[in-house]
C-alpha positions in Angstrom: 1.3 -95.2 111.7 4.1 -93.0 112.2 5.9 -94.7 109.7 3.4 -93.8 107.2 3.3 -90.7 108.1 7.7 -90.2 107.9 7.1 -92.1 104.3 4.4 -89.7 103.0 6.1 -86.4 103.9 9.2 -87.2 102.3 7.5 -88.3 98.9 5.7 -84.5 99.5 9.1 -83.3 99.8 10.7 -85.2 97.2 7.5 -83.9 94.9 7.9 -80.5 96.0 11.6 -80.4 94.8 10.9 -82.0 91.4 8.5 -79.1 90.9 11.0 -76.4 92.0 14.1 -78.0 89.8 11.3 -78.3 86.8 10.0 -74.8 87.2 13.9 -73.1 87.0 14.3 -75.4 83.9 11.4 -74.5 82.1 11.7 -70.6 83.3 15.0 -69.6 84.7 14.9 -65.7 84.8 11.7 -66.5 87.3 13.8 -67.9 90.2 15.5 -65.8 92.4 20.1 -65.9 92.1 22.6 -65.1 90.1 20.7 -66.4 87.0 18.0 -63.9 87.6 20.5 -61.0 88.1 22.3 -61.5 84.7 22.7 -58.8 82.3 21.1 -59.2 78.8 24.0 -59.5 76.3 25.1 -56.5 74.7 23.9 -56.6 70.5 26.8 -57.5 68.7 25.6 -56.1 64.9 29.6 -55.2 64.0 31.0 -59.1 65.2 32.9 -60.6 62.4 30.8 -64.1 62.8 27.7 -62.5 61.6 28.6 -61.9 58.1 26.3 -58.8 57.5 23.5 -59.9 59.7 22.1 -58.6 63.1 23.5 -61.1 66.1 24.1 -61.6 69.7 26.1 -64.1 71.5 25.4 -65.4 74.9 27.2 -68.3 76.5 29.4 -69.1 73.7 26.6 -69.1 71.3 25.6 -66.3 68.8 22.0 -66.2 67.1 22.2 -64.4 64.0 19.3 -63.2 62.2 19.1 -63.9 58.9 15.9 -62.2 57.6 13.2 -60.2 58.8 9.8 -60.6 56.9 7.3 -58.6 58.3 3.3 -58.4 56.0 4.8 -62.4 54.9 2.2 -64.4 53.7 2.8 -68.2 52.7 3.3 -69.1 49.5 -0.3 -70.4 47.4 -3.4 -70.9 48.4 -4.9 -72.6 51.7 -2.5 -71.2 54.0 -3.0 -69.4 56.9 -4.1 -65.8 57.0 -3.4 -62.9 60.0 -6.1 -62.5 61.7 -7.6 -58.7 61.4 -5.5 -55.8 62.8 -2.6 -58.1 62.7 0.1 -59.1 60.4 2.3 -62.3 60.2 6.0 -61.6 60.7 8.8 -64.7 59.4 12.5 -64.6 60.8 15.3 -66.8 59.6 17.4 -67.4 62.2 20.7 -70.3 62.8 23.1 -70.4 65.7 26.9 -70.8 65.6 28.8 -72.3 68.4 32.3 -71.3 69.4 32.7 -72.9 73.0 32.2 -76.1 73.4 29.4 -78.0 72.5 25.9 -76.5 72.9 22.4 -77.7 72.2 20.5 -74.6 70.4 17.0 -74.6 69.5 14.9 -71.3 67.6 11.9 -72.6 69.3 13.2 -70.7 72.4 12.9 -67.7 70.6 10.0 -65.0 71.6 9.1 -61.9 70.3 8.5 -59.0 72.3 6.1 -56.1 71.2 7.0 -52.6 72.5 6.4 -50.9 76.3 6.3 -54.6 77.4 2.9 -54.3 75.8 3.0 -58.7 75.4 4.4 -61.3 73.2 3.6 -62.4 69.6 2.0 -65.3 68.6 4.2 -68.0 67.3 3.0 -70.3 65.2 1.4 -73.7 66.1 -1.9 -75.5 67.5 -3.0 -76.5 70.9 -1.6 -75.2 74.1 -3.9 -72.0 73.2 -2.6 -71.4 69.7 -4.5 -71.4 66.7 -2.6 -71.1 63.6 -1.3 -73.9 61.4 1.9 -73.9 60.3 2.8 -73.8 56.8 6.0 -75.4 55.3 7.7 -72.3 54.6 7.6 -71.8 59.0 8.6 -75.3 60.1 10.8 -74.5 62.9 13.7 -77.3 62.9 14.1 -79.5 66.6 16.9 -78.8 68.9 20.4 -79.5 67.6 23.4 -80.2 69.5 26.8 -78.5 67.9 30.0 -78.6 68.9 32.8 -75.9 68.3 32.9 -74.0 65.5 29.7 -75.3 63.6 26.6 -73.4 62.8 22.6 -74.3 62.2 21.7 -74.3 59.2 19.0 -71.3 58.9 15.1 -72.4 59.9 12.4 -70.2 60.0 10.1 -68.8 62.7 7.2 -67.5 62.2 4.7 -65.3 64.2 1.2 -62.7 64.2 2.0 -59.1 66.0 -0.7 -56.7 66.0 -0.5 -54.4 63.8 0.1 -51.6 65.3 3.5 -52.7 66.7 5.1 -52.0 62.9 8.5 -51.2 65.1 9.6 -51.8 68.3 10.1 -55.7 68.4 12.1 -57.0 70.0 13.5 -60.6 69.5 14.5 -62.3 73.1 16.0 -65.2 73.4 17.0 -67.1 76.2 19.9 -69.6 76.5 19.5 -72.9 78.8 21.4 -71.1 81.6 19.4 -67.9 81.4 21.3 -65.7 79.2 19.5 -63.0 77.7 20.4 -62.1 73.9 17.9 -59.2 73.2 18.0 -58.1 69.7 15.9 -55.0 68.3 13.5 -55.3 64.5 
């Protein structure tokens, strides 16, 4: 009996620790250390690797934003629409690596509205969301790049409320826990 007992509380254990490492990959900022502490990177719109676009760089990585498209609506008919009081907004993002090799991946991307007021919706269905996604927001898979290559652009594409016109912010969030915070 006591055996059973020994044997059950370390698969509880063991279960307990898979949730923990799980949970700080998932959602880093949300566990207490040094990861937590960090410092959002600084906006970097003068570096010389963006080549006239907005950037930041985190980690050896910089996300450059290649176009903002707020009011966008997808091309021809059948498409989604915003739903009222709220517009669709389509980014064009890609990721240049200049340490290393790094895997990227836009669909860590969020976008804050203003006073912490929420999140946009990105595109997508299930797991709560409702909108389907045209071709012209097909966000590509995660890529692994080495040194000195960039992603080619992909789009994202989201509905903000309308009254958050300014104030967005794009966050996003390296696989360490970087912050790259970039204002639209």
């Amino acid at each position: 009996m006591f055996r059973w007992i020994a044997a059950t509380a370390a698969v509880a254990v063991c279960f307990l620790a898979a949730a923990v490492l799980i949970r700080a990959l998932i959602s880093p900022r949300s566990i207490p250390g040094p990861r937590a502490n960090r410092a959002p990177a600084a906006q970097n719109r003068g570096n010389p690797s963006c080549a006239g676009a907005q950037c930041g760089s985190a980690e050896g990585v910089t996300l450059s934003l290649k176009s903002v498209q707020r009011n966008w609506l997808p091309e021809g008919s059948g498409g989604p629409t915003p739903a009222p009081g709220t517009y669709f907004l389509r980014l064009v993002v890609s990721f240049r690596v200049t340490v290393s090799s790094k895997w990227v991946d836009a669909g860590t991307i969020g976008i804050q509205l203003p006073s912490s007021a929420g999140w946009a919706q990105p595109f997508g269905t299930g797991a709560g969301l409702s909108i389907p996604v045209p071709p012209e927001c097909r966000t590509a898979p995660p890529v692994l790049l080495s040194a000195g290559s960039e992603s080619s652009p992909t789009p994202i594409c989201y509905q903000v409320p309308r009254v958050n016109q300014s104030g967005l912010t794009v966050r996003w969030i390296t696989p360490h826990g970087a912050l790259v915070q970039l204002a639209i």
